[in-house]
VEXKESE-528706 format. One record per residue (C-alpha): chain; x negated, z negated, y negated. Coordinates in steps of 0.1 Angstrom, whole numbers. Example, Ala and Ser with C-alpha at 12.3 -4.5 7.8 and 13.67 -1.06 7.14 Angstrom:
BEGIN
+-------+-------+-------+-------+
: chain :  east :    up : north :
+-------+-------+-------+-------+
:     A :  -123 :   -78 :    45 :
:     A :  -137 :   -71 :    11 :
+-------+-------+-------+-------+
//
This chain:
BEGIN
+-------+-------+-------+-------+
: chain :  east :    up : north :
+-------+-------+-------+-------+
:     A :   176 :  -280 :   128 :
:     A :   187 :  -248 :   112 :
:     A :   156 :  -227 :   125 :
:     A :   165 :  -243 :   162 :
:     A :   203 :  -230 :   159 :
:     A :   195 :  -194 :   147 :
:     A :   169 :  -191 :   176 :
:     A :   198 :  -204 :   195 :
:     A :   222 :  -185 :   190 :
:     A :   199 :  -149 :   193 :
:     A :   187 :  -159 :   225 :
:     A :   217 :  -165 :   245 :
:     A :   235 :  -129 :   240 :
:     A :   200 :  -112 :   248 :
:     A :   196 :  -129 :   278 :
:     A :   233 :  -124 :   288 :
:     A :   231 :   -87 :   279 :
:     A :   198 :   -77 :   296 :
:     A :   220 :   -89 :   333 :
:     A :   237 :   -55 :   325 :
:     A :   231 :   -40 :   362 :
:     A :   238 :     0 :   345 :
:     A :   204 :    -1 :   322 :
:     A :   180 :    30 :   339 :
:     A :   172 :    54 :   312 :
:     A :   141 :    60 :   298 :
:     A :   148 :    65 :   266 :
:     A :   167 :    40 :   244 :
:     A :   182 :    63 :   222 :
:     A :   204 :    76 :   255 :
:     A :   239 :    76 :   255 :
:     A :   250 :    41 :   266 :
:     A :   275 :    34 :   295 :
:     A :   307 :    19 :   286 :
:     A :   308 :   -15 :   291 :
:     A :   347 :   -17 :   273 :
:     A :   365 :    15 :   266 :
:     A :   396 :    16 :   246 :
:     A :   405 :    49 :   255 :
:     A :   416 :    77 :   237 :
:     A :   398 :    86 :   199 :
:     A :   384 :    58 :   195 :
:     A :   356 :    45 :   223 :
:     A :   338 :    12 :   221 :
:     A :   308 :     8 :   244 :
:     A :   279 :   -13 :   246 :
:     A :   240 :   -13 :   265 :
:     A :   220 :    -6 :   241 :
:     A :   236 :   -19 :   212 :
:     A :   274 :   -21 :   204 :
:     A :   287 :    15 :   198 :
:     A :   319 :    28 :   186 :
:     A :   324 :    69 :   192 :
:     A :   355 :    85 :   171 :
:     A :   356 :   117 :   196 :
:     A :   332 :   140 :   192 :
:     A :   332 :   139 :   157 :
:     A :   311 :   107 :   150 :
:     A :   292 :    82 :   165 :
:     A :   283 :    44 :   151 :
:     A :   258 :    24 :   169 :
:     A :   252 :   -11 :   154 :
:     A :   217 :   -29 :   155 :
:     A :   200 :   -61 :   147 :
:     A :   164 :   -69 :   143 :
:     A :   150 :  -106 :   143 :
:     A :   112 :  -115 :   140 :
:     A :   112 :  -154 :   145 :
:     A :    74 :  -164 :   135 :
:     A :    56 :  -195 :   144 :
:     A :    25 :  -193 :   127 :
:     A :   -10 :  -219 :   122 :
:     A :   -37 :  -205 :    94 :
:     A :   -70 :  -222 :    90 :
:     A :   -74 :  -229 :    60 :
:     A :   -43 :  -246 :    67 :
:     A :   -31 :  -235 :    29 :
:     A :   -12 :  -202 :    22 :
:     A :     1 :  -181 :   -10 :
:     A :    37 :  -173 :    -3 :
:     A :    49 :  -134 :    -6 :
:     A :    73 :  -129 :   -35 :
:     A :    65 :  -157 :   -56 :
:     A :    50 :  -146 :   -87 :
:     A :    29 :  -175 :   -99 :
:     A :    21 :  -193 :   -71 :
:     A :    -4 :  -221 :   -60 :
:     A :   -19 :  -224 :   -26 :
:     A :     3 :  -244 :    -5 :
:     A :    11 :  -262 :    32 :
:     A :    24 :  -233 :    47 :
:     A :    58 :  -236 :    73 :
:     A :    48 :  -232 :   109 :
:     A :    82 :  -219 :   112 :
:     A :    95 :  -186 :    93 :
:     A :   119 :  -160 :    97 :
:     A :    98 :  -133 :    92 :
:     A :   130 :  -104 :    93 :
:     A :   165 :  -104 :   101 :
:     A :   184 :   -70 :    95 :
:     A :   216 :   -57 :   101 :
:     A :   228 :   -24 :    99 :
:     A :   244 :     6 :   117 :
:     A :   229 :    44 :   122 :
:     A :   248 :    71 :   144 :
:     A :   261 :   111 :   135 :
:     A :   288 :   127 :   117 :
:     A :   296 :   162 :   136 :
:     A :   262 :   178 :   146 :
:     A :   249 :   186 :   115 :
:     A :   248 :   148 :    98 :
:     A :   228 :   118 :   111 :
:     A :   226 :    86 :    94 :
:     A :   214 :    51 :    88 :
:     A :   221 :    18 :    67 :
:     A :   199 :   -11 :    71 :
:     A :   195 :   -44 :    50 :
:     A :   174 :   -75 :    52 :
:     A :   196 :  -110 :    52 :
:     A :   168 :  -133 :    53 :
:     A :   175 :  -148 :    23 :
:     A :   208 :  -158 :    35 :
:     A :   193 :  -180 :    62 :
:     A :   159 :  -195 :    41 :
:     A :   148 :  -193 :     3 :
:     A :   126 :  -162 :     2 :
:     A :   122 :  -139 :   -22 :
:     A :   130 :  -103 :    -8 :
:     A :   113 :   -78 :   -34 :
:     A :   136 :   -47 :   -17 :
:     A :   167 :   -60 :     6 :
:     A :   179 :   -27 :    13 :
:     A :   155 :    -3 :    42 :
:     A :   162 :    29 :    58 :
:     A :   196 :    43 :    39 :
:     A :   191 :    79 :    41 :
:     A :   216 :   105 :    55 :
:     A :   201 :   140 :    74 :
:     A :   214 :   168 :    74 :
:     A :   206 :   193 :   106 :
:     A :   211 :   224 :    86 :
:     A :   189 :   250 :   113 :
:     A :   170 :   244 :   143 :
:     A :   134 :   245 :   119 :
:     A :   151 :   227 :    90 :
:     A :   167 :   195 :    85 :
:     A :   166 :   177 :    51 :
:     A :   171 :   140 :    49 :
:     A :   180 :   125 :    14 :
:     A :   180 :    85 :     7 :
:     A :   162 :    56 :     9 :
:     A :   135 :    56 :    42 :
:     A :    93 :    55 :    48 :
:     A :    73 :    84 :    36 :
:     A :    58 :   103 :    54 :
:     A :    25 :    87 :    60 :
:     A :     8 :    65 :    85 :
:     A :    12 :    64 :   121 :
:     A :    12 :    25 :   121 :
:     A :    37 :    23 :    91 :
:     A :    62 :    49 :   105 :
:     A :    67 :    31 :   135 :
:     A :    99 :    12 :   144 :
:     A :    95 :   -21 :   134 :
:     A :   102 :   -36 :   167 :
:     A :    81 :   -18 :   185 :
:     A :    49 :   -30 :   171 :
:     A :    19 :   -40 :   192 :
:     A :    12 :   -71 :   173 :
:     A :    31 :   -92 :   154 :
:     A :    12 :   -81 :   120 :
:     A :     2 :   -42 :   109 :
:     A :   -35 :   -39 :   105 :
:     A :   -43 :   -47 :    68 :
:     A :   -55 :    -6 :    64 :
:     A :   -16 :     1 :    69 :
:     A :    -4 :   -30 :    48 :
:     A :   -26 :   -21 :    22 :
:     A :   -24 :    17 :    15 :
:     A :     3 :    32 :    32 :
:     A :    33 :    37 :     9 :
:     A :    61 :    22 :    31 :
:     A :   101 :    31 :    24 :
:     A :   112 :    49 :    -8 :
:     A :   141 :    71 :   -22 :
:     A :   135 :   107 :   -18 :
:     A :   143 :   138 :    -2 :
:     A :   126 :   154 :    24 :
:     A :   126 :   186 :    47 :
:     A :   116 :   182 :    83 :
:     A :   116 :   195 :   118 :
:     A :   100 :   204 :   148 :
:     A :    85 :   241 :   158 :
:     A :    64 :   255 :   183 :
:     A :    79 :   229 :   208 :
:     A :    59 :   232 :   235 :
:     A :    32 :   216 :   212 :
:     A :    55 :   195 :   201 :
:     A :    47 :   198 :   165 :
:     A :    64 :   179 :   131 :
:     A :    66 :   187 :    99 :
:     A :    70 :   169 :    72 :
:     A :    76 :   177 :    31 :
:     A :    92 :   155 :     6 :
:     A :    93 :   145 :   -31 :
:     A :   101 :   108 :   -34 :
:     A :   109 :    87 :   -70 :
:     A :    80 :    61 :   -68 :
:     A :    48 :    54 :   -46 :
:     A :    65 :    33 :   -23 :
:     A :    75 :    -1 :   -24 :
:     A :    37 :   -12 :    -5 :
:     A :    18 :    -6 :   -38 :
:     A :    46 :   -23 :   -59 :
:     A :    36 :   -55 :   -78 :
:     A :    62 :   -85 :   -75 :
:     A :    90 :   -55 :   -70 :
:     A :    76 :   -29 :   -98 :
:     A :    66 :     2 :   -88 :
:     A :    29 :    12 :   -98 :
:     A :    35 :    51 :   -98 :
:     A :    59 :    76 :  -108 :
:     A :    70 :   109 :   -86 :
:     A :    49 :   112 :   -55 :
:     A :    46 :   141 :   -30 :
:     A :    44 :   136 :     7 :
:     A :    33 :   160 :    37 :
:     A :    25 :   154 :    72 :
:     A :    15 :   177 :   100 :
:     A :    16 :   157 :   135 :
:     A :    19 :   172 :   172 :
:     A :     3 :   180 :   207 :
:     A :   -14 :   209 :   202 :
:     A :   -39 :   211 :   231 :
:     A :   -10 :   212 :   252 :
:     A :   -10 :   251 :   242 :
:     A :   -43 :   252 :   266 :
:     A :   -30 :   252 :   302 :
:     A :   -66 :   247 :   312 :
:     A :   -74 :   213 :   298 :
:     A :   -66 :   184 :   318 :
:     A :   -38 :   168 :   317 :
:     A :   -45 :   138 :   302 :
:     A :   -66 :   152 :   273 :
:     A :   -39 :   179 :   262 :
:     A :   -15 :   148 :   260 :
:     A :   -37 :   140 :   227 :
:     A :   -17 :   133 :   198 :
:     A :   -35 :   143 :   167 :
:     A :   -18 :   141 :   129 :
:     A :   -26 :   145 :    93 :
:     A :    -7 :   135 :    60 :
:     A :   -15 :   134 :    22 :
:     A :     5 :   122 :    -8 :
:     A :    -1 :   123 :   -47 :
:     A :    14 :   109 :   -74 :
:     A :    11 :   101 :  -117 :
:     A :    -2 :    61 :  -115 :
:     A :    15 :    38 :  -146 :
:     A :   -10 :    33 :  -167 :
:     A :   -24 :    -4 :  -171 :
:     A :   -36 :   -31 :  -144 :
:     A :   -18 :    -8 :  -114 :
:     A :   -50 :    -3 :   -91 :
:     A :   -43 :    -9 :   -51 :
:     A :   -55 :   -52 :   -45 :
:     A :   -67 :   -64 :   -12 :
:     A :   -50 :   -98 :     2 :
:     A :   -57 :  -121 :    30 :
:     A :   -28 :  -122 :    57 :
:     A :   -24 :  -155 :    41 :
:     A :   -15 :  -142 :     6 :
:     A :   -53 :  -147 :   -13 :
:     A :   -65 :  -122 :   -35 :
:     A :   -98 :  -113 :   -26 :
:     A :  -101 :   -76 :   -47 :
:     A :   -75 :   -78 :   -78 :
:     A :   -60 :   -52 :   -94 :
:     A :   -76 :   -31 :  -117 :
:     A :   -71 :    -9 :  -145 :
:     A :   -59 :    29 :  -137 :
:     A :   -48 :    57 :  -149 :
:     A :   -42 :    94 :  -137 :
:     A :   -34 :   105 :  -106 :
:     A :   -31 :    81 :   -65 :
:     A :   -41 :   100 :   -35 :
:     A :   -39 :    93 :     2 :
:     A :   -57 :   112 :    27 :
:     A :   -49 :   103 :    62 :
:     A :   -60 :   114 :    97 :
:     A :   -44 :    97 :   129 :
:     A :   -45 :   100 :   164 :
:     A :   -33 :    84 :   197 :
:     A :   -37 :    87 :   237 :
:     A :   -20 :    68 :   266 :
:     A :   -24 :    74 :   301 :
:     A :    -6 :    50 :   329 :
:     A :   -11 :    14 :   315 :
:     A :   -40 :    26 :   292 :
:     A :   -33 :    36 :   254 :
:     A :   -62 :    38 :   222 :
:     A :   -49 :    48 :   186 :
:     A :   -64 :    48 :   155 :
:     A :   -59 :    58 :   119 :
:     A :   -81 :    67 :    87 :
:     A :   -69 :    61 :    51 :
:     A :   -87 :    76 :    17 :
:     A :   -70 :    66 :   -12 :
:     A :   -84 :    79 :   -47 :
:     A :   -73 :    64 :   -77 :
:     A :   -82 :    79 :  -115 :
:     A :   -95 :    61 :  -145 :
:     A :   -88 :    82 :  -171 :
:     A :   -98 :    65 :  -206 :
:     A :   -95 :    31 :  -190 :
:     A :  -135 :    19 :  -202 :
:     A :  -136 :    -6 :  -227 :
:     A :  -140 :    22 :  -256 :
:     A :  -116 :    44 :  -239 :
:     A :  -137 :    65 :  -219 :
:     A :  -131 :    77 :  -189 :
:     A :  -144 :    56 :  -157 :
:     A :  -157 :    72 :  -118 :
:     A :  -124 :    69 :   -97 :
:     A :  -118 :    36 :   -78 :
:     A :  -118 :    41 :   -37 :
:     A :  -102 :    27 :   -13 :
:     A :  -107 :    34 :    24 :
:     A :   -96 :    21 :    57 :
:     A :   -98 :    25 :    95 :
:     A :   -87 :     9 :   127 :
:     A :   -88 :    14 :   164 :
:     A :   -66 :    -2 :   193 :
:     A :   -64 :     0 :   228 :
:     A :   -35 :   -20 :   254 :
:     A :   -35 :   -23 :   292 :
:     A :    -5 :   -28 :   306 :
:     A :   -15 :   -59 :   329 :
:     A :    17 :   -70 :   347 :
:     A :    46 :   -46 :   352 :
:     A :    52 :   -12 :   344 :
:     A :    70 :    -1 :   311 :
:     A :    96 :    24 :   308 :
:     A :    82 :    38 :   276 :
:     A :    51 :    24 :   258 :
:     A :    65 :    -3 :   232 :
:     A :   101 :    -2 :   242 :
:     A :   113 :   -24 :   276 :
:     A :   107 :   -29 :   308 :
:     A :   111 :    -9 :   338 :
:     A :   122 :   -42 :   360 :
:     A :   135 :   -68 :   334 :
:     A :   129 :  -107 :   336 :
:     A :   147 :  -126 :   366 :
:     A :   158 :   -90 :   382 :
:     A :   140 :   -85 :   416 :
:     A :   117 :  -117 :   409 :
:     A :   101 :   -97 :   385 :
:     A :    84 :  -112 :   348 :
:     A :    91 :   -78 :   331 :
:     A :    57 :   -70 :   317 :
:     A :    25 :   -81 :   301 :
:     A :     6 :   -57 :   280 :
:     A :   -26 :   -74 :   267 :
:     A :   -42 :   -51 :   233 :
:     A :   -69 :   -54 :   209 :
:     A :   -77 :   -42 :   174 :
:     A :  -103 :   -43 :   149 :
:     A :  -101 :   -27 :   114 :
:     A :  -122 :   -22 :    76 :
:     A :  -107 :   -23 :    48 :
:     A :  -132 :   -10 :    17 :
:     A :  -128 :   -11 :   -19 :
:     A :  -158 :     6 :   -40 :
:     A :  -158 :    34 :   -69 :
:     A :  -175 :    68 :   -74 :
:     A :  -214 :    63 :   -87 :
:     A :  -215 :    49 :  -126 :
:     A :  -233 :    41 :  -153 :
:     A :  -246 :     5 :  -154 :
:     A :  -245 :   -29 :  -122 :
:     A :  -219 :   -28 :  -103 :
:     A :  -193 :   -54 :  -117 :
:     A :  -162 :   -73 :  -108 :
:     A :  -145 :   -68 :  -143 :
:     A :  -113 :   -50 :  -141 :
:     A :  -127 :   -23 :  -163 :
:     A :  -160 :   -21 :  -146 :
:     A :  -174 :    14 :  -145 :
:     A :  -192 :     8 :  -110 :
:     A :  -171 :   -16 :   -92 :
:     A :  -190 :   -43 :   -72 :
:     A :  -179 :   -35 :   -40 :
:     A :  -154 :   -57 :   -15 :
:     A :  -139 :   -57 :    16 :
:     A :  -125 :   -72 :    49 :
:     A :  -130 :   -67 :    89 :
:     A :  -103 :   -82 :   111 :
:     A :   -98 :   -87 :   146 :
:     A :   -67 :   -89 :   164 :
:     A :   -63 :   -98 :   201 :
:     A :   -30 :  -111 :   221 :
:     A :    -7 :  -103 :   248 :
:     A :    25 :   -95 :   243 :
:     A :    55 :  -102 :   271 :
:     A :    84 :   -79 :   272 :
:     A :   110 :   -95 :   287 :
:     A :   133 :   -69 :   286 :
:     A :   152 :   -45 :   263 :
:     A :   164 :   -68 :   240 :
:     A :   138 :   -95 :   240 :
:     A :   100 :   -97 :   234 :
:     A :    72 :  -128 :   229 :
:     A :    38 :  -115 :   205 :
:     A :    10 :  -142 :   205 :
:     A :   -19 :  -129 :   182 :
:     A :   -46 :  -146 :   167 :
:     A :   -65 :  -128 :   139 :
:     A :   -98 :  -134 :   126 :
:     A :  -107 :  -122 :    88 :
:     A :  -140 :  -115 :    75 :
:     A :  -145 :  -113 :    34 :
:     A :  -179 :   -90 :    26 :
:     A :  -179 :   -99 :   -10 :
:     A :  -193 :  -138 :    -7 :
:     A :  -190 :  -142 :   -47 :
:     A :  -155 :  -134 :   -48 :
:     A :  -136 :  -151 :   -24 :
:     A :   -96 :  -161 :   -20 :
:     A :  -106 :  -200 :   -11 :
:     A :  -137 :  -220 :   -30 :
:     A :  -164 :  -215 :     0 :
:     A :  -144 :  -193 :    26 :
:     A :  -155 :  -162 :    37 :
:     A :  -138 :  -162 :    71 :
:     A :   -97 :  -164 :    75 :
:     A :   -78 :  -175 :   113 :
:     A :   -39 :  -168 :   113 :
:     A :   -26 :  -175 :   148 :
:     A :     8 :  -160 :   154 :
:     A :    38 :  -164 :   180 :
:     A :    67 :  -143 :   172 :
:     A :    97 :  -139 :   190 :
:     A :   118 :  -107 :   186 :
:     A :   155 :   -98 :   195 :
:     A :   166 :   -69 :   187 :
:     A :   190 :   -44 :   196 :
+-------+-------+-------+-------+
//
């Protein structure tokens, strides 16, 4: 009863809202037309999202972001996120899989900001590892240099670093899930240069690894470095077509000190079973990524690479040193826009729901991608010991395939099924199961 009432009382102000006659722009980050002014300093507004403008010395826009899940998994049996010892179980077909509030906006023109937290576990039981997200302030110090200090994503991953509700399926690929580094506190420098190639930079320093490698909220690694290089650059070639010097290209790298102990990178089932465990490291993580991305009309492909190194350093079972453990990933997607036309790729639609007997849209999307774990050559078989100088090698392949119906700005339906494939047939997350289904239908308001 208490799922029905929360899904109840999102819905109605989303549907209410997206009647708003005024909503044209193309970018959802535009200034929003008053809906209620008070006048004077202080301005209250609302299209977008509820904003309150002090002048023109700062601005506070207020958002909210709610994935409501109904999910099926076959074998019907799960292992819950958070829990630390936990059994396989009757998962919930019901589960609020995020529910954040917060607030961003600017401060003059020379400080942006944002403050996010997860409530979940005011509405269910869960156990939330790191409540708090993006809390980072940026400060615009020259057109080539801005330097944002706080809590927010490193810089890594194309997948990872998107908005959260703007994803093309209601899971990330398990390559992202797995070895990009997610949020952290840091401090970075960024900006954009050479603008007609619409090229970003990216440089920080960050405390941990990122809260994706932790274990049950512990981080694995100590200091980490972060760059990221990521633009247009064959628009600089006037004589390309159009659609091919649209290509956006990108590289990024990090490294970091591991802990020392049983801190190596695991692989997981979207259903929560171990299928590689962690193993024993010590030295140095790296990440190596390459990503790219193309849309044309209702057409889009992106894909991403991931290399992640991890050392070994007197980790054999007479303290010798062991060949580094590997881990390396790839996937590729492609969406058609099938009914409707979008205002921007993953944001809302150009016509919403029940406006000009229009549905919205329909974009229907596909992805497949590998996920790898191995080691460098070594003496003796390959083993599945933790210590094992040539590790036996194990991996996944998943398919992911749905449409997804954007309603309008505020409101979006995801229905994914997605198909896991184990390569190690010794080691597997469920006694004689070598092939996972998790069938997903999210529902997401947010504003």
């Amino acid at each position: 009863m208490r799922s029905i009432l929360v899904i109840v009382w999102l819905a109605v102000p989303a549907i209410l809202f997206a009647q708003n006659p005024g909503e044209v722009e193309e970018d959802t980050t535009a200034q929003d037309e008053a809906v209620h002014d008070s006048g004077g300093f202080a301005r209250l507004s609302f299209k977008n999202r509820p904003s309150l403008r002090l002048g023109e010395i700062a601005e506070i826009d207020f958002k909210t972001k709610w994935h409501l899940d109904f999910r099926k998994f076959s074998p019907d049996i799960w292992n819950p996120p958070g829990v630390v010892t936990a059994l396989p179980q009757d998962p919930q077909t019901f589960q609020l899989t995020r529910g954040r509030f917060g607030f961003k906006g600017h401060v003059t023109k020379y400080f942006d900001y944002e403050v996010e937290r997860e409530m979940r576990k005011t509405f269910n039981d869960v156990n939330e590892w790191h409540p708090w997200k993006d809390n980072y302030v940026d400060f615009n110090a020259l057109s080539w240099l801005h330097v944002k200090v706080g809590k927010f994503k490193v810089p890594f991953g194309l997948e990872e670093l998107g908005a959260e509700d703007r994803l093309d399926y209601a899971h990330k690929s398990q390559v992202t899930d797995t070895l990009s580094p997610a949020r952290e506190r840091g401090v970075m420098l960024h900006s954009r240069f050479l603008r007609r190639a619409r090229l970003e930079y990216e440089v920080g320093v960050f405390r941990y690894d990122g809260e994706n490698s932790d274990i049950h909220g512990q981080p694995t690694a100590g200091r980490t470095y972060a760059a990221r290089l990521t633009g247009q650059p064959l628009r600089l070639f006037s004589g390309l077509p159009r659609s091919i010097r649209h290509l956006y290209v990108g590289g990024a790298a990090t490294r970091g000190r591991m802990f020392e102990g049983r801190n190596g990178i695991k692989g997981e089932t979207v259903s929560g079973f171990t299928y590689f465990e962690h193993m024993y490291v010590r030295g140095y993580r790296t990440r190596v990524g390459a990503e790219l991305a193309w849309a044309e009309g209702p057409f889009s492909v992106k894909g991403e690479y991931i290399h992640v190194s991890e050392e070994r350093i007197n980790q054999g079972i007479h303290g010798e040193d062991l060949p580094g453990k590997l881990t390396r990933g790839w996937y590729v997607t492609a969406g058609w826009t099938a009914l409707g036309e979008m205002k921007a790729r993953g944001t809302a639609p150009k016509t919403p729901f029940l406006r000009g007997h229009s549905i919205g849209a329909v974009e229907l999307s596909a992805r497949y991608d590998v996920l790898s774990f191995y080691s460098d050559p070594g003496p003796g078989l390959p083993s599945r010991s933790p210590r094992a100088p040539t590790i036996l090698p194990n991996g996944e392949r998943t398919w992911t395939f749905g449409p997804t119906w954007y309603l309008n700005r505020f409101l979006k339906i995801q229905l994914n099924a997605e198909r896991e494939k184990l390569t190690d047939i010794e080691r597997k997350a469920v006694l004689g199961i070598t092939t996972f289904w998790t069938g997903v239908l999210r529902v997401q308001l947010a504003m």
